[in-house]
N, C-alpha and C positions, 0 to 999 in steps of 0.2 A: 124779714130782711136781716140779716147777721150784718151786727154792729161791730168793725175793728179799731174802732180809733176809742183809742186812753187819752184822756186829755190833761198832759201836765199842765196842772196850775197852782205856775209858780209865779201869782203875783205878789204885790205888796201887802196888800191889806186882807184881813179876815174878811172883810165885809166882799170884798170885790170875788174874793176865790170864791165865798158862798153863792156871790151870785151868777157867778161864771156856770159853777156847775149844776143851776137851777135854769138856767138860759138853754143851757145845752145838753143836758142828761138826756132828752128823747134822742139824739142820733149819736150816744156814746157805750161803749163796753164798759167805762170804768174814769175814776178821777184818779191822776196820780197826786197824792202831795208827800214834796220833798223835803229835804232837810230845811228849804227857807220857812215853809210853812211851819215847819211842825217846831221848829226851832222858838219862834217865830209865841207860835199861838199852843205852845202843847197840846194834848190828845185830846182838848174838847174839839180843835179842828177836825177832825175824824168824824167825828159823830154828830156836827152841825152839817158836814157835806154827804154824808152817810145816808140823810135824809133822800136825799137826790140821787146817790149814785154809787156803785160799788165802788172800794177804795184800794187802789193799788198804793202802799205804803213803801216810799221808793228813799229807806233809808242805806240802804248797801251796808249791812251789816259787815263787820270785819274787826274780830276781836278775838279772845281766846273762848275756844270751847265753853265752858262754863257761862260765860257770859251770854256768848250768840243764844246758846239756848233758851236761858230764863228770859231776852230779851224780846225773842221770837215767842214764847209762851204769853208775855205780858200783851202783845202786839195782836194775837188771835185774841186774849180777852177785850181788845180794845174795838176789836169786827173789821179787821185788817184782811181782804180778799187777795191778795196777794203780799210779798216779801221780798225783797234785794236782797241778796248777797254775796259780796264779792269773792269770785273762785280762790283767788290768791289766799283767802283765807286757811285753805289746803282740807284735806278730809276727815281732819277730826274735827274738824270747826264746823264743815257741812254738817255733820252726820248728826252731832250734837244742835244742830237746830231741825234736825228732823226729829229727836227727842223733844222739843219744845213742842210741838205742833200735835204729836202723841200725846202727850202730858194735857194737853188741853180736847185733845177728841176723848181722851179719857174721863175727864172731869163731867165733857158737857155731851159729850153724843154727835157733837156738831164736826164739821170736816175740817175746819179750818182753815188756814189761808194755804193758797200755792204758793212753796219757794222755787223761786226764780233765780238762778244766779246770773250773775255780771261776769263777762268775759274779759271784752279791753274795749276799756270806753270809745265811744265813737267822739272823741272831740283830742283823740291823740292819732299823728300820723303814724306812718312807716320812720319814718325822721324822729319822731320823737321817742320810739320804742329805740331805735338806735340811740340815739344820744341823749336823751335823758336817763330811762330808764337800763342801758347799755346790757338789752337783751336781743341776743342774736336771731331772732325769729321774726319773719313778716306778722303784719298783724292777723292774718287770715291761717297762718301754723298756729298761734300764737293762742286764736279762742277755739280751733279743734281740738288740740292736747288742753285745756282747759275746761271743755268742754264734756272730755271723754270721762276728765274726773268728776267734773262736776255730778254727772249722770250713775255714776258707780257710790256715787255716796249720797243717794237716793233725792234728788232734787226735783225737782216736775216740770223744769223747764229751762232756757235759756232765755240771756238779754243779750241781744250782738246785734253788729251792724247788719242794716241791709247786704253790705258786700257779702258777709260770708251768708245767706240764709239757705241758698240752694247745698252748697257742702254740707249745712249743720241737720238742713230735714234727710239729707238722705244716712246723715251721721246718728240722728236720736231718734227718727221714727214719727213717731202720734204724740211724743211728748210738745209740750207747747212753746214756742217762738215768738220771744217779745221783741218787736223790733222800732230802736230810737234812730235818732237821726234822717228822719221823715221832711221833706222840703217839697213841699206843690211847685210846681214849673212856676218859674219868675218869682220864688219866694227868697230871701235874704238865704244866706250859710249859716251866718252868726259866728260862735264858736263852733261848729261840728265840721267834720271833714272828711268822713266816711258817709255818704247821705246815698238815699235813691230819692224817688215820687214816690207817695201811696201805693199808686195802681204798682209801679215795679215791686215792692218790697212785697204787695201781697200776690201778686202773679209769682215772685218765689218763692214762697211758702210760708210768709212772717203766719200767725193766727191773729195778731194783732199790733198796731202801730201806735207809736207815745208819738203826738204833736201839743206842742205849745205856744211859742212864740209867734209862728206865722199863723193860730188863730186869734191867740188874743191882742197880737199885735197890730190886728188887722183891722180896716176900719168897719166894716161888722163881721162880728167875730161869727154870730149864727150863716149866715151867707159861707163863707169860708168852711165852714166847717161842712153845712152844706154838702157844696163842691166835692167837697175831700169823699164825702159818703157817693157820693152819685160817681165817681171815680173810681171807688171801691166796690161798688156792687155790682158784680157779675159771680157769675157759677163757681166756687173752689170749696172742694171739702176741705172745713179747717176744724180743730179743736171745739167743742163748744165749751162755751163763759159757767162756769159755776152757776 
């Protein structure tokens, strides 16, 4: 049965995240942990939850070239199966973390992580592209030209809302589709405001979906999660997992 749920877990405590993803690692793709954790507990939280589960390291890189790369290089030595990066960073900043990821298949033999990049986050409207950000594009224009670059300066994948996933699979192909802002019917919004259900985001093409909140918020988290897999499984050629 092909496993699409990433399970950010972004609680408070070491001890809880560990056990979060030792509760749940048989019906998951992957742990993501974010800037709380990693912030939080430095890289030994990697390799405590590593134990249990592949690690999507969901730091959204966005710095200058020189950086992203050595940071991405440090991040594969760490057993980092995937990478964030935010597109806005532009394409010499991408390319230069695809030099990181070389640098370390070179060293070790190993593949390294996938970069992933970040389009426009799913917890900003249409409203706030206009007025905060006072860039003239819906948000669905907005991560296919983000998109296109992303892809041309050798990425392995997209992070985008479920809105846009049917435009982006027919936009990048077999490359891979990580898709946030996942809400199970009668689950809370929270902050996010681009969402679908599981089953829609993977009926259009995500290969895989980040839920957090409405699992471990929930009063049993395995139950829930559960749910989410038995809603996801049916027939779709998707990408496979590292």
């Amino acid at each position: 049965m092909k496993k699409y749920v990433i399970f950010a877990d972004d609680v408070e405590t070491e001890e809880e995240a560990v056990d979060f993803a030792r509760r749940l690692s048989g019906n998951l793709a992957a742990v993501k942990i974010g800037s709380i954790l990693f912030t939080k507990y430095g890289p030994d939280i990697i390799r405590k939850i590593s134990v249990y589960a592949k690690i999507f390291l969901d730091l959204k890189y966005h710095d200058i070239p020189n950086t992203v790369e050595n940071a991405v290089y440090q991040a594969a030595r760490l057993g980092a199966n995937f990478l964030s990066l935010h597109t806005l960073g532009g394409r010499k900043m991408m390319r230069a973390a695809v030099k990181g990821v070389k640098r370390f298949q070179d060293e070790t033999g190993n593949r390294g992580p996938f970069l992933m990049a970040v389009t426009v986050l799913t917890s900003l409207s249409a409203a706030d592209i206009a007025s905060d950000l006072n860039i003239p594009y819906q948000a669905s224009d907005m991560a296919m030209l983000l998109t296109e670059t992303a892809i041309k300066s050798g990425m392995d994948g997209i992070i985008a809302s479920p809105h846009e996933i049917r435009q982006l699979r027919r936009q990048i192909g077999n490359k891979l589709i990580i898709s946030p802002g996942i809400r199970p019917k009668g689950a809370s919004k929270f902050d996010q405001r681009r969402i679908a259900t599981p089953k829609e985001a993977i009926e259009n093409g995500a290969d895989y979906i980040v839920v957090g909140r409405p699992i471990y918020k929930s009063n049993n988290p395995e139950k829930t999660l559960e749910k989410i897999v038995k809603e996801t499984n049916f027939e779709r050629e998707t990408a496979e997992f590292i």
